[in-house]
Every structure is written in C-alpha cells, then in structure tokens.
N, C-alpha and C positions, 0 to 999 in steps of 0.2 A: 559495640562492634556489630552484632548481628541485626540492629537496627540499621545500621548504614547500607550493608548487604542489602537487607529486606526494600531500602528503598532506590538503590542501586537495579535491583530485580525489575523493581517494580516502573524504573523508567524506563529497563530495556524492553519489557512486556509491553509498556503503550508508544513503543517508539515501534515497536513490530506490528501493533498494531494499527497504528498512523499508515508505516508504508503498506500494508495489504490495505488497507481503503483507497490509499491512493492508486495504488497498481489494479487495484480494484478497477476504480474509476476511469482512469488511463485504458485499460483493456476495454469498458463498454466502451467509450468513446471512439477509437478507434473502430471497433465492429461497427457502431452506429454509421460513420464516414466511410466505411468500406460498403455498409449499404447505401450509402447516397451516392458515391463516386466509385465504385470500385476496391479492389484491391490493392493496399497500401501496402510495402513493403518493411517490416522495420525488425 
C-alpha cells in the first residue's frame, strides 16, 4: 500500500514538475516576442 502512494507521489511531483518547465518556457517565449513585436496580451 504505501508503495503505491510512494509512487502515486512520485508522479504528481514530476507531473508538477513538467508543467513549471513548461509554463516556464511558455513565459520566456512570450517575453522573448513581446521583445520583438511588442506587447501581447494573454
């Protein structure tokens, strides 16, 4: 039982981890095009 938790855990830890890289990246990218074009609204 407490192995299945453990790995339960341990998906939602790199599933949180996935979306902050991704929102991450999503965030430069936008700054990056708001320096070439302006401000985007989102």
């Amino acid at each position: 039982m407490i192995a299945i938790i453990k790995h339960v855990v341990e998906q939602i830890v790199d599933a949180a981890k996935f979306a902050a890289a991704v929102w991450h990246d999503a965030r430069s990218l936008q700054a990056e095009a708001e320096r070439k074009y302006g401000h985007i609204d989102f």
